[in-house]
C-alpha positions as CSV (number, residue, x, y, z in Angstrom):
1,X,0.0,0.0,0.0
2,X,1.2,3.2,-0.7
3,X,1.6,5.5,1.7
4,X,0.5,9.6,2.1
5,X,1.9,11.9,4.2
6,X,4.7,14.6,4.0
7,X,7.4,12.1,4.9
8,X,9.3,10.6,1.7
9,X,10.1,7.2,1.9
10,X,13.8,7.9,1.4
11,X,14.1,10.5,4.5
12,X,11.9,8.0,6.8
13,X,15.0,5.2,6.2
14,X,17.6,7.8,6.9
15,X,16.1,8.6,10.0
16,X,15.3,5.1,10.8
17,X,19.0,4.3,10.4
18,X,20.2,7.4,12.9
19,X,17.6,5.9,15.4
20,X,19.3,2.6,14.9
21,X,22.6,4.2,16.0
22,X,20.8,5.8,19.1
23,X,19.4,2.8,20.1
24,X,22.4,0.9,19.3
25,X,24.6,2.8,21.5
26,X,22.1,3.1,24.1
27,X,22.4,-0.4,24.7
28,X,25.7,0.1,26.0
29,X,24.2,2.1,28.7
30,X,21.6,0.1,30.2
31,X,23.4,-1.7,32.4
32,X,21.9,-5.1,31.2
33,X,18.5,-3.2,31.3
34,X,18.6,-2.1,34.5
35,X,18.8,1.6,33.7
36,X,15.2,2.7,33.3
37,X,16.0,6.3,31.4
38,X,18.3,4.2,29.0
39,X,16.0,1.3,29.1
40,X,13.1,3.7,27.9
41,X,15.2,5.5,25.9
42,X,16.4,2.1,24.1
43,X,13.0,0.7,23.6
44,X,11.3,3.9,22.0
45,X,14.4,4.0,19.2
46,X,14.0,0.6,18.3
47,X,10.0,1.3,17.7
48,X,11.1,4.6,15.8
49,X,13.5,2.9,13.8
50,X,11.4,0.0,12.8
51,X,8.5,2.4,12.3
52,X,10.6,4.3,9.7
53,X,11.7,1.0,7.9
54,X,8.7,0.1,7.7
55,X,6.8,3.6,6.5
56,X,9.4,3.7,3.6
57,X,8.5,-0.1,2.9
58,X,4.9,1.2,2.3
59,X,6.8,3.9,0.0
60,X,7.7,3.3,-3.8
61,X,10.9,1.7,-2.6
62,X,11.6,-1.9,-2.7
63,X,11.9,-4.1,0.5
64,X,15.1,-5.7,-0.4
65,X,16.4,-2.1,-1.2
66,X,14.8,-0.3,2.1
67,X,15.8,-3.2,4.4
68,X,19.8,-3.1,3.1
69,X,19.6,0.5,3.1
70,X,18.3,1.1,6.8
71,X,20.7,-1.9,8.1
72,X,23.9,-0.2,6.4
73,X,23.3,2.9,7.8
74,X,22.9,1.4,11.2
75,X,26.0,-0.6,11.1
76,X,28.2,1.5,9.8
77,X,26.8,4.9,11.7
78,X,26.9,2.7,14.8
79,X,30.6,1.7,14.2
80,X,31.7,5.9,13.6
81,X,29.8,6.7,16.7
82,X,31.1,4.5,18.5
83,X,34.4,5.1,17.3
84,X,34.0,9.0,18.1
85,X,32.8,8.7,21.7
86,X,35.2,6.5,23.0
87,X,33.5,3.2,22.7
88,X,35.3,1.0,20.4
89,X,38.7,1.6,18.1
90,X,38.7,1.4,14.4
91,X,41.7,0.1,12.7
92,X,42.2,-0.2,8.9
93,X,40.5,-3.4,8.4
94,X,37.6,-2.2,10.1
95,X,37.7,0.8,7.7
96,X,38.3,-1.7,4.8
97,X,35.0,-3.9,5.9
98,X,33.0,-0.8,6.6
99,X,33.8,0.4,2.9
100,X,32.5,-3.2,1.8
101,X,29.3,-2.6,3.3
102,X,29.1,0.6,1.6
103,X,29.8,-0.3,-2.1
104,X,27.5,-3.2,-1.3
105,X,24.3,-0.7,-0.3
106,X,25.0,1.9,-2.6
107,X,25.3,-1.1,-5.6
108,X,22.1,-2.1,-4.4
109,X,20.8,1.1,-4.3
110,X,21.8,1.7,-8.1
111,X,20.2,-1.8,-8.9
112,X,17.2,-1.0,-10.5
113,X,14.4,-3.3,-8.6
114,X,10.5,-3.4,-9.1
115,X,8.7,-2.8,-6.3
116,X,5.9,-5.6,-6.0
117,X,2.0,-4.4,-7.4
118,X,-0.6,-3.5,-4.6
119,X,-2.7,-6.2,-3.7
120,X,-5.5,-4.1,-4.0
121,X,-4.1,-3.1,-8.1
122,X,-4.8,-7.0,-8.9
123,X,-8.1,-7.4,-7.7
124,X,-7.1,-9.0,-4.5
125,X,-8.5,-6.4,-1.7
């Protein structure tokens, strides 16, 4: 189904991919979920980011493309961030991987894909 609104599909997966770095991160702060700002905090960036997937799934984009796309970003955002507060180190084959996943999501992303008809544009609802 296609969806309305005044958010494109392409801005909902970038945002769902910074919420995945959020939450990401966040985890680190729970303290095994025992941290209930961080707890909260964790729990309402998943929804967000799965909510944004899933609003650009419902956009012109394909799945296979929207799903890469939003995982990327969270993998490799959650990597920089991490690297940039202090969390974890990045060495050169980190950096080398990380450049992987990139050519990988932005082939994908030049792959042209069709996005599957409505069920409602065959007859079907």
């Amino acid at each position: 189904m296609k969806q309305t609104g005044n958010l494109n599909g392409w801005t909902a997966i970038l945002l769902g991919g910074l919420f995945q770095i959020i939450w990401a991160i966040g985890l680190d702060y729970t303290n095994g979920f025992t941290d209930i700002l961080w707890d909260a905090t964790v729990v309402a960036f998943v929804f967000l980011s799965i909510w944004c997937l899933s609003y650009s799934m419902g956009s012109d984009i394909p799945v296979s493309t929207a799903y890469t796309v939003w995982i990327g970003l969270g993998v490799v955002g959650t990597v920089i961030v991490s690297f940039l507060i202090g969390l974890e180190p990045i060495d050169w084959k980190i950096a080398a991987f990380l450049t992987v996943i990139v050519g990988g999501v932005a082939g994908l992303k030049m792959t042209p894909a069709e996005k599957r008809p409505d069920s409602s544009e065959n007859g079907d609802g």
